[in-house]
N, C-alpha and C positions, 0 to 999 in steps of 0.2 A: 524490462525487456524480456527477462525469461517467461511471465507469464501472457506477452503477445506472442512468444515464438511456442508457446509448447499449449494457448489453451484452445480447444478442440471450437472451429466456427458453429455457431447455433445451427445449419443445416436448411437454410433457404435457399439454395441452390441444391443442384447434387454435386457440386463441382469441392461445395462448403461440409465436406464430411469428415474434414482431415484436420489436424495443426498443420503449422507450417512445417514441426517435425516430422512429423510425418510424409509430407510431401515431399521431403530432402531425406526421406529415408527408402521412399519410394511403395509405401504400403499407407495405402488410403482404404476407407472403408468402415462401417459401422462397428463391425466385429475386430477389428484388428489390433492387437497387442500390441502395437507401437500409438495406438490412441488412448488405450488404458492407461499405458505408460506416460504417454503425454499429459493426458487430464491430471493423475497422480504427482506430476512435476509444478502442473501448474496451480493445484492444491497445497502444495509447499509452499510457493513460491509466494502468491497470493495470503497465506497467514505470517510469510516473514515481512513483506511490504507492511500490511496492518499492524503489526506489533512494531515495526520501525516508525510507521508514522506515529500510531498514540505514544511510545517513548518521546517523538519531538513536542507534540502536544503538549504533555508534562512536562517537559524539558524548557517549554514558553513559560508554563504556567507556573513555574516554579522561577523563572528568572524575573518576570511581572513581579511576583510577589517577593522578593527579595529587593527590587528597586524602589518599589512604594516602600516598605521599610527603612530601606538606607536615605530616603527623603530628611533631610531636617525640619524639625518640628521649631516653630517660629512661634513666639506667645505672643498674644496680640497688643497690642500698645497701650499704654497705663496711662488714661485721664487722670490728670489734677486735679483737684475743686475747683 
């Protein structure tokens, strides 16, 4: 959520020059120090997301491989003659 409210729209409109923080701060505009500030928030924000998700990644990948492990291993059935 913080990096929809704070990261700066691409600029296909002129209306898209702002975040949304921006726009609730009331300073819109290419040059404006509440967009610097915004892009910079959503530059946080956007590397603690990624580092949150690859934690859960490994955090599967590591749970996967611990239940294949705790599998019991079954020997296969001894024919007779």
């Amino acid at each position: 959520m913080v990096v929809g409210f704070t990261v700066v729209d691409g600029g296909d409109t002129s209306e898209s020059v702002a975040s949304a923080l921006a726009l609730v701060a009331g300073q819109t505009g290419v040059g404006s120090l509440v967009n610097d500030i915004s892009n910079g928030i959503a530059g946080v924000a956007v590397i603690a997301w990624l580092a949150g998700w690859l934690a859960l990644v490994v955090e599967w990948m590591i749970a996967m491989a611990r239940r294949r492990q705790d599998a019991p291993r079954v020997a296969p059935p001894v024919v007779g003659p």
